[in-house]
C-alpha positions as CSV (number, residue, x, y, z in Angstrom):
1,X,0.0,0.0,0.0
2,X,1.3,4.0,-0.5
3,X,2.0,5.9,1.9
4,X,0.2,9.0,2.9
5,X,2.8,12.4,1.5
6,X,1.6,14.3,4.0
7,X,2.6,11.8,6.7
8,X,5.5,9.8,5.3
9,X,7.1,6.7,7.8
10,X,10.5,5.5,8.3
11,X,11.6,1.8,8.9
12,X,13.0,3.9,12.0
13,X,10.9,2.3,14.8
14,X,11.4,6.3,16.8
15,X,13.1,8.5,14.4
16,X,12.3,11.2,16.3
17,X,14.4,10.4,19.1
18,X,17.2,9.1,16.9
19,X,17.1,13.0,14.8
20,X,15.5,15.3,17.6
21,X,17.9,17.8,18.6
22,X,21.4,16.7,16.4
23,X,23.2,18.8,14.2
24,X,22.9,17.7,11.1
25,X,24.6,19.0,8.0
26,X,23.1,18.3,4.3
27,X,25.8,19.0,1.3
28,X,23.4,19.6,-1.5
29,X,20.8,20.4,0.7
30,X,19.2,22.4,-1.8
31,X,19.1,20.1,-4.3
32,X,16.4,17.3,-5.3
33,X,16.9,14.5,-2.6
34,X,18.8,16.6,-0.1
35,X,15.8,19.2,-0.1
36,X,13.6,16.3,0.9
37,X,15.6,14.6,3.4
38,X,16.1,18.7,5.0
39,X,12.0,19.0,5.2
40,X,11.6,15.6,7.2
41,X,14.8,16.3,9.3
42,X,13.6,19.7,10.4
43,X,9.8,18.1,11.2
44,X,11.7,15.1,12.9
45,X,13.0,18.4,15.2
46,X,17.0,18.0,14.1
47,X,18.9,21.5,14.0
48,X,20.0,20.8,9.9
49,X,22.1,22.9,7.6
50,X,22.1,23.0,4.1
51,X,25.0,23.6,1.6
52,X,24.8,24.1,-1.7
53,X,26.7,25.4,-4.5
54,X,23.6,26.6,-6.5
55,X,25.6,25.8,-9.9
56,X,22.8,26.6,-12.5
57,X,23.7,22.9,-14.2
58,X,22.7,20.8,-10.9
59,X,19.6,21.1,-8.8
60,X,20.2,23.4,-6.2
61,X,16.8,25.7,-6.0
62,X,15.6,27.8,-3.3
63,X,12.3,26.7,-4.1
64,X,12.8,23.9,-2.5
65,X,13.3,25.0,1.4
66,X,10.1,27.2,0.9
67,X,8.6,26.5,4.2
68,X,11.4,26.1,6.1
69,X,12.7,29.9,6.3
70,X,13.8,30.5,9.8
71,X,14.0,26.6,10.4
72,X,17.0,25.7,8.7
73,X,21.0,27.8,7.9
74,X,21.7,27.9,4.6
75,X,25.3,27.9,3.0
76,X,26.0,28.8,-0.3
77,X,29.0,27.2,-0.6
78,X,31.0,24.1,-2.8
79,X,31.5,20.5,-1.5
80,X,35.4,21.4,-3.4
81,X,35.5,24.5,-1.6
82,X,38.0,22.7,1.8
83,X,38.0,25.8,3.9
84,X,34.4,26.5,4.3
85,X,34.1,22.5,4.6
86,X,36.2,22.3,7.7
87,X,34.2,24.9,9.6
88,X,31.1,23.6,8.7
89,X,31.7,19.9,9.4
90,X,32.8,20.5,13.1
91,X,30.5,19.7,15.7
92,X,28.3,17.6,13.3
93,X,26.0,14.9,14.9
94,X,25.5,13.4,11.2
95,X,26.5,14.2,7.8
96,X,25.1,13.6,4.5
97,X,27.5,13.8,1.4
98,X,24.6,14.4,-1.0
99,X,26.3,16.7,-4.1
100,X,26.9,15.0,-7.0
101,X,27.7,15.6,-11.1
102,X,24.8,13.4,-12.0
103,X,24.7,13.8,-15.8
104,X,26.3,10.5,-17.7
105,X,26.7,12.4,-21.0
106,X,28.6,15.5,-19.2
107,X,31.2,13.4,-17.0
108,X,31.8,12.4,-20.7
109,X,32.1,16.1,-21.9
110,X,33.9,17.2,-18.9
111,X,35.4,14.0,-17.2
112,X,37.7,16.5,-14.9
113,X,34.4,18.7,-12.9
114,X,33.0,15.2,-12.5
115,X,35.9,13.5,-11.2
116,X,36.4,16.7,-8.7
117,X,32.9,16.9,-7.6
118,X,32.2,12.8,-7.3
119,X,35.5,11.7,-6.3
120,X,38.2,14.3,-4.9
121,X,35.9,16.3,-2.6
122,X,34.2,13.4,-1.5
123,X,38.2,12.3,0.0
124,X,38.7,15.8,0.5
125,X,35.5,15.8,3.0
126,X,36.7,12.8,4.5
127,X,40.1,14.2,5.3
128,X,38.6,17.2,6.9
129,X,35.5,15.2,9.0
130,X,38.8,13.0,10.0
131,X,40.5,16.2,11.6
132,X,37.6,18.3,12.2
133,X,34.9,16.2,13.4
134,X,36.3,12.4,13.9
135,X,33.2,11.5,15.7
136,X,30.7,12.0,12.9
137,X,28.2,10.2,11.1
138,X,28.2,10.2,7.5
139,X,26.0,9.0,4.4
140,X,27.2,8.6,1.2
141,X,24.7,8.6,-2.0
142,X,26.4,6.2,-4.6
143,X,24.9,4.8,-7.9
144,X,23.4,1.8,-10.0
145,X,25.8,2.9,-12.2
146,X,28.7,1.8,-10.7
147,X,27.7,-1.7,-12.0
148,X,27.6,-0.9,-15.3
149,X,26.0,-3.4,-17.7
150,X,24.2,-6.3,-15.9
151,X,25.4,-9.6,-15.8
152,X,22.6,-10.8,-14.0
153,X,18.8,-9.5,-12.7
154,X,18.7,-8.4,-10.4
155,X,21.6,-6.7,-9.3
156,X,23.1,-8.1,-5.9
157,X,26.0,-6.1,-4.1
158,X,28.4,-9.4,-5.1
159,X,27.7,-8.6,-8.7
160,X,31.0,-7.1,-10.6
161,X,31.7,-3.1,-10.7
162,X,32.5,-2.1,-14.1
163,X,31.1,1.3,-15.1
164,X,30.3,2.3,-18.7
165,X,30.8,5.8,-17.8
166,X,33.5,8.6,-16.5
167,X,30.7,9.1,-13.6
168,X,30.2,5.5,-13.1
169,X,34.0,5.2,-12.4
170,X,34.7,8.4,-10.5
171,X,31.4,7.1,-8.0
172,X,32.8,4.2,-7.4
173,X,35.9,6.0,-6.2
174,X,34.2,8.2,-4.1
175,X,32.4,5.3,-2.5
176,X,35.3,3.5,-1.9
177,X,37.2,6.3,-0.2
178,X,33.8,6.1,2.2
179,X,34.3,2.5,3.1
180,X,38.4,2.9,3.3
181,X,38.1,5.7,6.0
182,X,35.5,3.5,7.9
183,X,37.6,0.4,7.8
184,X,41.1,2.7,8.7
185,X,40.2,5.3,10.6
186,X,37.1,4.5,11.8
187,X,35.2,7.1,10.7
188,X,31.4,5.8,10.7
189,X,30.5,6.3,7.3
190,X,27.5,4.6,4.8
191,X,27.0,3.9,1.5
192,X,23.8,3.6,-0.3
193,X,24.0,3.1,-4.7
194,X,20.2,4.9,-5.2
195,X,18.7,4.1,-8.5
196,X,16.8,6.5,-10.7
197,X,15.0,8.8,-7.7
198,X,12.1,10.7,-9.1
199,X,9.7,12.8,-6.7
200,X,8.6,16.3,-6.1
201,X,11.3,18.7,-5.9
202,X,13.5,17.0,-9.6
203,X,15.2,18.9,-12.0
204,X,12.6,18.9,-14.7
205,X,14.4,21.4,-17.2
206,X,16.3,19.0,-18.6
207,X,17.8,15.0,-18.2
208,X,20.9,15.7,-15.9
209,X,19.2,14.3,-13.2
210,X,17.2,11.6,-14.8
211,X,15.4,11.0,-18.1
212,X,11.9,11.3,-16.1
213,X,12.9,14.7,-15.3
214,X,12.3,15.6,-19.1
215,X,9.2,13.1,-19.6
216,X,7.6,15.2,-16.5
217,X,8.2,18.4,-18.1
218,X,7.3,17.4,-21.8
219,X,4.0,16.0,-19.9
220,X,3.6,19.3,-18.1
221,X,3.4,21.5,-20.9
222,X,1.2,19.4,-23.1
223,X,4.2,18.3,-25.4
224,X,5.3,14.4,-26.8
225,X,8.2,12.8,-24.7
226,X,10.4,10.7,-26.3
227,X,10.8,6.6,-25.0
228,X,14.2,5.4,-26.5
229,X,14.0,1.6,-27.3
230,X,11.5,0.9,-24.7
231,X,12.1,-2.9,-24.1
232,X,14.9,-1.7,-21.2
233,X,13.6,-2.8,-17.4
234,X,13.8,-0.2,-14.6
235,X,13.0,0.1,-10.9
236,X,12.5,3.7,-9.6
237,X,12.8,4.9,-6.4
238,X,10.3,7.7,-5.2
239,X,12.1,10.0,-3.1
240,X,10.0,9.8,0.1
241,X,11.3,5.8,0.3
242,X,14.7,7.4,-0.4
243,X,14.7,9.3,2.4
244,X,13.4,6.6,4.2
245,X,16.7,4.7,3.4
246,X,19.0,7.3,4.2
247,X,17.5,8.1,7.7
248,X,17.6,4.4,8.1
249,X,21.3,4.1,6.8
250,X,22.4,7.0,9.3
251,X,21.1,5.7,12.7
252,X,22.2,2.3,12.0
253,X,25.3,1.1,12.2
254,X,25.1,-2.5,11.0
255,X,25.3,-0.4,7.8
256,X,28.8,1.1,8.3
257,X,31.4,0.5,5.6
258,X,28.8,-1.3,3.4
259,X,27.8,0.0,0.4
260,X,24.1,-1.4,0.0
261,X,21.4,-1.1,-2.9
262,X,18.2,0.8,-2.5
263,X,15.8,0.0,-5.3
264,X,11.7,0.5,-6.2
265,X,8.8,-0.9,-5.6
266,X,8.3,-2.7,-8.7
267,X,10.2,-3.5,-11.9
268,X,8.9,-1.7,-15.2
269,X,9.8,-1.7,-18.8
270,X,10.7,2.1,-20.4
271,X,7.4,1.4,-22.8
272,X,5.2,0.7,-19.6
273,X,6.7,3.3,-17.5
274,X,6.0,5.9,-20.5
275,X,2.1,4.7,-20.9
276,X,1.4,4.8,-16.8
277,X,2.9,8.4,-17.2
278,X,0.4,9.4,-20.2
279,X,-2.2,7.3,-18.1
280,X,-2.1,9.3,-14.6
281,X,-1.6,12.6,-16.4
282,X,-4.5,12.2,-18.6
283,X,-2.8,13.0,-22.1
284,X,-3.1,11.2,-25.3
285,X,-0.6,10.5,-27.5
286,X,2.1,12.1,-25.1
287,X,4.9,9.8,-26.1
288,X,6.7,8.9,-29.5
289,X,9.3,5.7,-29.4
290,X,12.5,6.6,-30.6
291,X,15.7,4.0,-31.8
292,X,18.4,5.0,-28.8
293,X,20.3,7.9,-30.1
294,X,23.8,6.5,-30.9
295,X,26.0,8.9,-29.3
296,X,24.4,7.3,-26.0
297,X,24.6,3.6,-27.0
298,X,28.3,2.7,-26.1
299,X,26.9,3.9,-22.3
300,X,23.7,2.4,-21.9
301,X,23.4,-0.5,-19.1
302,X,20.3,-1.6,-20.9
303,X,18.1,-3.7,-18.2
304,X,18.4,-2.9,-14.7
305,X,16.6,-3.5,-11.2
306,X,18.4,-4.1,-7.7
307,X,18.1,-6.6,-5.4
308,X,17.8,-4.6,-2.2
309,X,17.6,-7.6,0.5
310,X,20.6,-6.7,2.0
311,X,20.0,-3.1,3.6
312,X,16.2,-4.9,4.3
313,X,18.3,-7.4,6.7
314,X,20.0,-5.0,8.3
315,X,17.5,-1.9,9.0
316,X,14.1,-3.4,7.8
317,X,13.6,-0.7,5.3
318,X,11.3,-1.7,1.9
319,X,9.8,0.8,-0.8
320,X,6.0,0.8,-0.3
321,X,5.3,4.0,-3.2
322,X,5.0,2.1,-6.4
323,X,5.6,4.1,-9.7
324,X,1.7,5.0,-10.5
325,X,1.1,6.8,-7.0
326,X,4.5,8.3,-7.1
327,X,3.7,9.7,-10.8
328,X,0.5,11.3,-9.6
329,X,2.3,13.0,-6.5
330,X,4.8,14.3,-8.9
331,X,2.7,15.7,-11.1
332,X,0.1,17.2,-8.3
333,X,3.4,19.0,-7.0
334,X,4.3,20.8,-10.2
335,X,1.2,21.3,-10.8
336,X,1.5,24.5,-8.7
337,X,4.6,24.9,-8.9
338,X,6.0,24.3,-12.4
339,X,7.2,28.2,-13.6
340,X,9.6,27.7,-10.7
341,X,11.5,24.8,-12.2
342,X,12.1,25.8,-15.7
């Protein structure tokens, strides 16, 4: 069954008592996912702040803290950027390491700002939390993409890392430096490898985030999306079960130096993901299917879905919003709010 939006749950058993009252700092915080995780932080009672570079190619939008004025600090300030890092990290009850380059085509363009931004700050960070604040908590969001083209379905953590892509390769890095500084120094860290988050509060100018990000828009203003192939199998994650899992990942500690799957609800083709879409929004004809455009081919993964037992056994957590639901909350959200994201 859905949840409620209005009253989203945690595996947490009490996550009130586990957030009330810490010092919790989100980097990305304005952003898609770390927007989201800020707004149930704040109403779990946590003190949180929120940095962000606001580069006009990620997500960063101060849209998305409306409501919280007065509730939560806000830095405008780059997870690269060491100096303002090691005065913001110190007295930090948790941390989550939520910036990221998340466009596969432009760590191809620009391999160097995605390997600074995915990789070097996320050691960078590490160094300074090991100096600054050694007694930390911190959260790590990975990728699917790590994994590159599936061997097998669906994707276990034993199954073999070989990324397709520059941002495949320099996320795998950066996780690994996560689970190194655990395993050395002790530095409680998490890793979770999300898979293609969607939810109120997206990028929906353009695909950087994720291809639904575009579908949503095309669908918002009445114009055909394209579906490229179609036959390729996804899960999605909607971001209230996302949150969910990183809340989950931070207060337990079973999870440290693991890097565990979070998947969705249910596994989809592209075709039926595309007709549910055109179904919940009402629109006719809203999609065209497309052969994959060839500059992208030699990085596609093709199918993909994750076997997510593993960070089940250890904190109980599951995604109960399946694709439909999470489509209509989506849409019911830009539906006010759409000018604001273009």
């Amino acid at each position: 069954m859905s949840q409620s939006s209005e009253t989203p749950k945690t595996c947490l058993a009490d996550p009130r008592r586990t957030f009330e009252g810490r010092r919790i700092l989100v980097i990305g915080g304005l952003g898609f996912i770390g927007s989201n995780l800020a707004h149930r932080l704040v109403g779990l009672g946590a003190h949180v702040t929120l940095v962000d570079s606001m580069n006009p190619l990620y997500g960063g939008n101060l849209q998305n803290i409306a409501g919280l004025e007065g509730r939560v600090t806000v830095n405008i300030s780059d997870v690269r950027d060491r100096h303002s890092l090691s005065y913001l990290v110190r007295d930090m009850d948790h941390i989550f390491s939520l910036a990221g380059q998340t466009s596969h085509m432009d760590s191809m363009a620009d391999p160097f700002t995605d390997l600074e931004i995915n990789a070097t700050a996320q050691l960078s960070l590490l160094e300074i939390c090991r100096t600054y604040a050694p007694e930390t908590r911190l959260v790590f969001a990975s990728t699917r993409q790590i994994y590159g083209r599936p061997q097998y379905l669906p994707v276990d953590e034993k199954h073999p890392i070989h990324p397709v892509d520059v941002n495949g390769i320099n996320k795998m890095a950066g996780e690994f430096y996560y689970r190194l500084y655990d395993d050395v120094y002790g530095l409680t860290s998490k890793v979770l490898r999300l898979t293609n988050t969607y939810g109120p509060r997206m990028r929906i100018k353009d695909a950087r985030q994720t291809f639904l990000g575009i579908w949503f828009r095309r669908v918002l203003e009445g114009e055909t999306f394209e579906v490229w192939g179609g036959q390729q199998k996804r899960d999605y994650t909607y971001v209230d079960d996302a949150v969910d899992a990183l809340l989950a990942a931070a207060a337990d500690d079973s999870c440290r130096g693991e890097a565990l799957n979070i998947g969705g609800h249910e596994v989809l083709s592209l075709l039926d993901s595309a007709r549910i879409l055109e179904e919940v929004a009402g629109a006719k004809n809203a999609f065209v299917v497309r052969s994959y455009p060839e500059d992208r081919k030699k990085i596609d993964i093709g199918d993909y879905y994750s076997d997510y037992s593993s960070f089940t056994a250890h904190t109980g957590w599951r995604p109960s919003v399946d694709f439909a639901e999470g489509v209509r909350r989506t849409l019911a959200y830009y539906a006010e709010k759409f000018p604001l994201y273009l």
